[in-house]
C-alpha positions as CSV (number, residue, x, y, z in Angstrom):
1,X,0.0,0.0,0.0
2,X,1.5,3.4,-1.0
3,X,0.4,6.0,1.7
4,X,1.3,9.7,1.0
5,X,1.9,11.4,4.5
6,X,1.8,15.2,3.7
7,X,2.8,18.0,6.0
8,X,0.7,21.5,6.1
9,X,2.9,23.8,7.6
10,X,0.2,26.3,9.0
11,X,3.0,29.0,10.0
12,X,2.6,32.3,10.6
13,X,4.2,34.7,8.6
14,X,7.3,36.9,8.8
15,X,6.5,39.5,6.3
16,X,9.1,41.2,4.2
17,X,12.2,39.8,6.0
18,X,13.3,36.8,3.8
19,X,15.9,35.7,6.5
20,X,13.4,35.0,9.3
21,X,10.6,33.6,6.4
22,X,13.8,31.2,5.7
23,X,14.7,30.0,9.3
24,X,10.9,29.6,10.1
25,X,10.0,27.6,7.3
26,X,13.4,25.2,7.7
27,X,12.2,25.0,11.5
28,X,8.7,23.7,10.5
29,X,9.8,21.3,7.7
30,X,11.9,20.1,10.1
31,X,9.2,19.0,12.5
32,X,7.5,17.8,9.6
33,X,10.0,15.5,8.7
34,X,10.6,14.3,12.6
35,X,6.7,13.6,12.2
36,X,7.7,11.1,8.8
37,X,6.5,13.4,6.3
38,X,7.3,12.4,2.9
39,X,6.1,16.1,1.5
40,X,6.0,19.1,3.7
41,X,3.8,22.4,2.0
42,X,4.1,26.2,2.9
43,X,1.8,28.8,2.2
44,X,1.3,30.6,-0.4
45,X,4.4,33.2,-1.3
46,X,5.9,32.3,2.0
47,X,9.2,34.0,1.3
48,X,7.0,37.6,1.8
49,X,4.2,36.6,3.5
50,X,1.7,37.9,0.9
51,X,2.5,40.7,2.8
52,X,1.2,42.8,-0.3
53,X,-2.0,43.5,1.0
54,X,-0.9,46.4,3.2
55,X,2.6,46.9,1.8
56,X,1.3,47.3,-1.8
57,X,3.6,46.2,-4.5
58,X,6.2,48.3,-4.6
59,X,7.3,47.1,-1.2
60,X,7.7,43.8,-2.6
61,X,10.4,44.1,-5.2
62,X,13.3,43.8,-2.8
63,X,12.3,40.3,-1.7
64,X,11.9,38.6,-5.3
65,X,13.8,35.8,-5.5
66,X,15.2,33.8,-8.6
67,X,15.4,29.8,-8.8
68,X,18.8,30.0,-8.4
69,X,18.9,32.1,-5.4
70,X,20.7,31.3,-1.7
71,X,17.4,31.4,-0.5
72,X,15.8,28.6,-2.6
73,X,19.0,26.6,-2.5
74,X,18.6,26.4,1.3
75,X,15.5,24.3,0.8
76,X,16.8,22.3,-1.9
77,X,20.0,21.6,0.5
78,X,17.2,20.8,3.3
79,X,15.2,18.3,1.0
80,X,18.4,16.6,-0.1
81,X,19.4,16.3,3.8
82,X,15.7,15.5,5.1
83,X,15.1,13.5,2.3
84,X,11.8,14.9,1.9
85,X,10.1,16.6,-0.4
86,X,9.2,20.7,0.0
87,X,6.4,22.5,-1.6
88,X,8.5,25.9,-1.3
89,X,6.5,29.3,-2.2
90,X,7.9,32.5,-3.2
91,X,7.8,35.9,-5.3
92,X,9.9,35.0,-8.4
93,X,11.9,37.1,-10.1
94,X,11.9,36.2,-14.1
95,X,12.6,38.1,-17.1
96,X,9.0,38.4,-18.0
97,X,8.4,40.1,-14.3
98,X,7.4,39.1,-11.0
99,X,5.5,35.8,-10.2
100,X,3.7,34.0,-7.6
101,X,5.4,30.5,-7.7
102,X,5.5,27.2,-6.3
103,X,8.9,25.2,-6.2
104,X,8.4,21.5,-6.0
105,X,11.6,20.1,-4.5
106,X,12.0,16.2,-4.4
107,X,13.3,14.3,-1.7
108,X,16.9,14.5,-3.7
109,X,17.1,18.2,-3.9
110,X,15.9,18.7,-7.7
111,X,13.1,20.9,-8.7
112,X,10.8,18.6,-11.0
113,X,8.1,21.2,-10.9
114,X,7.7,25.4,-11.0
115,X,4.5,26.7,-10.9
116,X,3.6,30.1,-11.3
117,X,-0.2,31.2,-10.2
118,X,-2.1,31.3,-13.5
119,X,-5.0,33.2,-12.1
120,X,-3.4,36.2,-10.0
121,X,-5.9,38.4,-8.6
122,X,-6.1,40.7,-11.2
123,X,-8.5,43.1,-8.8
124,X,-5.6,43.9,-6.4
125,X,-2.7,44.6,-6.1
126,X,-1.4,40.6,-7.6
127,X,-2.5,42.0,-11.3
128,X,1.3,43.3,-11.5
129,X,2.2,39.9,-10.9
130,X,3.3,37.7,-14.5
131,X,0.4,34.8,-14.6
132,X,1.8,31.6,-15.3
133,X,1.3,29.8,-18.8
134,X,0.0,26.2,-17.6
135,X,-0.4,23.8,-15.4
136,X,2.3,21.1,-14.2
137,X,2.2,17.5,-12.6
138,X,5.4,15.9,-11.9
139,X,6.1,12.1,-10.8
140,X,7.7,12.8,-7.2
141,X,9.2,10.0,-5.5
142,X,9.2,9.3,-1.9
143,X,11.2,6.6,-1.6
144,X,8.4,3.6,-1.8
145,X,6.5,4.8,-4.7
146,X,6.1,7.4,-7.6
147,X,3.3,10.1,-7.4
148,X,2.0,12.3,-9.9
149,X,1.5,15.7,-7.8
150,X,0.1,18.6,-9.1
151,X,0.3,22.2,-8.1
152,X,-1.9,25.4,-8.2
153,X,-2.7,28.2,-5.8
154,X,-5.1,30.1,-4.0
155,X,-7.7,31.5,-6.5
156,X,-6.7,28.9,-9.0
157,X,-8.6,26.3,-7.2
158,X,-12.1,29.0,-7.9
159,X,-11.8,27.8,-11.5
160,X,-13.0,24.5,-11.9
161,X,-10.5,24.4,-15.2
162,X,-7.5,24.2,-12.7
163,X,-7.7,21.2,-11.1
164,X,-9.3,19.7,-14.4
165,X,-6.5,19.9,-16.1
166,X,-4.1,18.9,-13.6
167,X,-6.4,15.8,-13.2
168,X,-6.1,15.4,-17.1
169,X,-2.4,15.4,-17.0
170,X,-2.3,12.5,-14.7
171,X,-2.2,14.2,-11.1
172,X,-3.4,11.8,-8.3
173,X,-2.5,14.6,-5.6
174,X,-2.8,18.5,-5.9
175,X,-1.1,20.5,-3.4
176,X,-2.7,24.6,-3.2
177,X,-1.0,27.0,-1.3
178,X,-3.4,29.8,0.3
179,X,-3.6,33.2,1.5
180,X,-6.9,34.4,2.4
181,X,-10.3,33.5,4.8
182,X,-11.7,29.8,4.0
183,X,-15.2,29.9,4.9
184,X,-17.9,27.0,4.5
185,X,-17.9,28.3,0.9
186,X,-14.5,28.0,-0.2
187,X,-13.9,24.6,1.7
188,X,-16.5,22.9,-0.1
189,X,-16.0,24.3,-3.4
190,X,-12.0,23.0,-2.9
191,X,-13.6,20.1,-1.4
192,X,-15.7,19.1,-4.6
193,X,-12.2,19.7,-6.3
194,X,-11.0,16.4,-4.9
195,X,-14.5,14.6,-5.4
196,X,-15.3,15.5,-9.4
197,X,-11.9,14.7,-10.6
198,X,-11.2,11.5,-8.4
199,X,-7.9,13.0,-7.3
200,X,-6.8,14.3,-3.3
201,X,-6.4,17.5,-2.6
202,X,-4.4,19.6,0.4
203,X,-4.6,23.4,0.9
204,X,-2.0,25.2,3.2
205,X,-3.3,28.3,4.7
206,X,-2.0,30.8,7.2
207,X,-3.2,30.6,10.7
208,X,-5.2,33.1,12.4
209,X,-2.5,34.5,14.5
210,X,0.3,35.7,12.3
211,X,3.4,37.0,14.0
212,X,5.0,39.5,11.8
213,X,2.9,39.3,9.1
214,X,1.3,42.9,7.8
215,X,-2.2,41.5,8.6
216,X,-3.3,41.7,12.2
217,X,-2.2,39.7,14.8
218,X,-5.3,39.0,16.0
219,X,-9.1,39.7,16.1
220,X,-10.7,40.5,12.5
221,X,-8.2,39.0,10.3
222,X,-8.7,38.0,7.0
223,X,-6.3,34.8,7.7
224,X,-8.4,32.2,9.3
225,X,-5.6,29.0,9.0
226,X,-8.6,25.8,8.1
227,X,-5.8,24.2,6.2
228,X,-7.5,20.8,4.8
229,X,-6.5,17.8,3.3
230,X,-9.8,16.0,1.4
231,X,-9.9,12.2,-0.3
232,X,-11.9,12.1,-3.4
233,X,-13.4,9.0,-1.9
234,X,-17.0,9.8,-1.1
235,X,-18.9,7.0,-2.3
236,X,-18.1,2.5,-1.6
237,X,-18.5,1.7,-4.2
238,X,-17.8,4.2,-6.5
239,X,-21.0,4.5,-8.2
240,X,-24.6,6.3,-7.7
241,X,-26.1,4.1,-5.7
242,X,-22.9,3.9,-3.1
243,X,-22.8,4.3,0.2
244,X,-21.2,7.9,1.6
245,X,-17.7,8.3,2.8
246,X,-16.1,11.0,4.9
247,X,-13.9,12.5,2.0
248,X,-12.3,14.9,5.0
249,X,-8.4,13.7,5.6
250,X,-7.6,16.7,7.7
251,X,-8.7,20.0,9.0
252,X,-6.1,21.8,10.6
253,X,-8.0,24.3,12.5
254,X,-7.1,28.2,13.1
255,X,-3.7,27.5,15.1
256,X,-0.6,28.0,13.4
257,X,1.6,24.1,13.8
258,X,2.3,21.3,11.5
259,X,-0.5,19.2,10.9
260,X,-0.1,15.7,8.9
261,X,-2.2,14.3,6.7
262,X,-1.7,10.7,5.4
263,X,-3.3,9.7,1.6
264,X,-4.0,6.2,1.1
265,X,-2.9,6.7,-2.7
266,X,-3.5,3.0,-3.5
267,X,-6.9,3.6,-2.0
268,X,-7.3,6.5,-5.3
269,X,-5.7,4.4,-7.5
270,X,-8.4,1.3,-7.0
271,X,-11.1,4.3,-6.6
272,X,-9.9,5.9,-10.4
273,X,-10.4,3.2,-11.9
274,X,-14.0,2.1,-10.8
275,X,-15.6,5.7,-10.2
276,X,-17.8,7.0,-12.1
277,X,-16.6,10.4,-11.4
278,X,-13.5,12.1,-13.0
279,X,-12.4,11.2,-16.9
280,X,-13.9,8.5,-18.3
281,X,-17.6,9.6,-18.6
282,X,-16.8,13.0,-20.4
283,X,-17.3,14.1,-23.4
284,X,-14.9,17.2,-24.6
285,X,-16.7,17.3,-28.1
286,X,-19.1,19.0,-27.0
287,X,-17.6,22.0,-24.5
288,X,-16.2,24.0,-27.2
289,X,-17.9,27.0,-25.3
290,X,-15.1,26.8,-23.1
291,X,-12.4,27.8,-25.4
292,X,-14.7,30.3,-27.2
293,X,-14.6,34.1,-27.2
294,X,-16.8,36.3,-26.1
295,X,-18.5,33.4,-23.4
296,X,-17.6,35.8,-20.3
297,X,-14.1,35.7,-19.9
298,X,-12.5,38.6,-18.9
299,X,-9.3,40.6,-20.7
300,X,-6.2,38.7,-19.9
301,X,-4.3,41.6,-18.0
């Protein structure tokens, strides 16, 4: 059986100041991997904090970071020492501007994987941010297996398209980095994400309370932590007459710490292949209104 045991580092941030953002997030992979995580996952742009919500965007051009950067190659020296995988985020710094990326690091300290958020929140301050061009899944091993993981983040996962397509490509687990309030609404919309494409997903939020962060400490925050991990197991059997099953794998609460979530992947394997959810019912022919213009999709900023 080939369990995935993921760890959702609910931290709190450390705003601008990349040095302390470093030495936190080694500290909490670090507990992860005492805890036997195979994959450990940060918030989203944890090198800032998403800090840009007071700060604005011109406070965040001293804290890009490229690939290739002492900052990254701490983690990748961390996953090569752990030997455990890191979902590291950060504010990239590439020649076609500034990005809100995801760094999958394997267990060996190579980067399979870089995401850049595809849907940046073009109605704040995020729209100077360089969308990504598409969607990755890469085969990650952890040592007993190969798993196709997947990656998108925060608003991404409001598009149904998102974790579609990663689904298409072959992921069996999408990891989504967060940064704002998940609310009843949010958690079951990311929740049906797992259940309509027969894949598991984990979102990594920032706790309620969040130290240096520009948000406030406390009180009326628009950080909420609620980082969850969800099965796309809902129904035994997998068809319409099944009985229900608890998809919920995790839900971390509003208290920042590293919370584990184990996926039975062998479970989603045998599920994939009998559900009849996900792939093999659909029928692309005839959802050419997706791809056409002028069916309400907004200018590409």
């Amino acid at each position: 059986m080939t369990t995935l045991r993921v760890g959702l580092l609910q931290a709190g941030s450390c705003g601008l100041d990349l040095s302390a953002s470093k030495d936190k997030g080694i500290s909490f992979c670090k507990v992860a991997s005492e805890s036997g995580a195979d994959l450990c996952v940060l918030p989203e742009m944890w090198s800032i904090g998403y800090s840009i919500a007071d700060e604005g965007f011109d406070a965040w051009e001293a804290g890009a970071i490229r690939i290739g950067d002492a900052y990254v190659e701490a983690f990748r020296d961390l996953a090569r020492s752990l030997r455990m995988a890191i979902g590291l985020t950060f504010l990239e710094r590439t020649s076609v501007g500034f990005r809100n990326s995801c760094a999958l690091i394997d267990r060996h300290g190579e980067i399979p994987l870089v995401y850049a958020k595809i849907h940046t929140v073009a109605f704040t301050a995020e729209k100077y941010c360089a969308p990504g061009e598409d969607f990755y899944v890469a085969p990650l091993d952890i040592g007993t297996d190969i798993v196709n993981v997947g990656v998108m983040i925060c608003y991404d996962r409001e598009f149904p398209e998102s974790a579609r397509i990663l689904a298409l490509k072959g992921a069996e687990v999408i990891l989504t980095p967060n940064a704002c309030r998940l609310e009843p609404a949010r958690l079951g919309q990311f929740r049906a994400r797992a259940f309509e494409n027969c894949v598991a997903t984990v979102m990594v939020n920032y706790p309620h309370v969040r130290g240096n962060g520009s948000w406030p400490e406390a009180g009326d925050s628009n950080m909420n932590g609620c980082s969850v991990a969800y099965s796309p197991i809902a129904f035994d059997p997998p068809v319409s007459g099944g009985e229900p099953v608890d998809p919920l794998i995790l839900d971390a609460g509003a208290e920042e710490g590293v919370y584990i979530a184990d996926i039975d992947v062998t479970a989603i394997r045998d599920y994939q292949k009998k559900s009849i959810w996900g792939a093999p019912y659909r029928r692309p022919s005839r959802y050419q209104a997706l791809v056409e213009k002028g069916t309400g999709s907004i200018v590409e900023p």
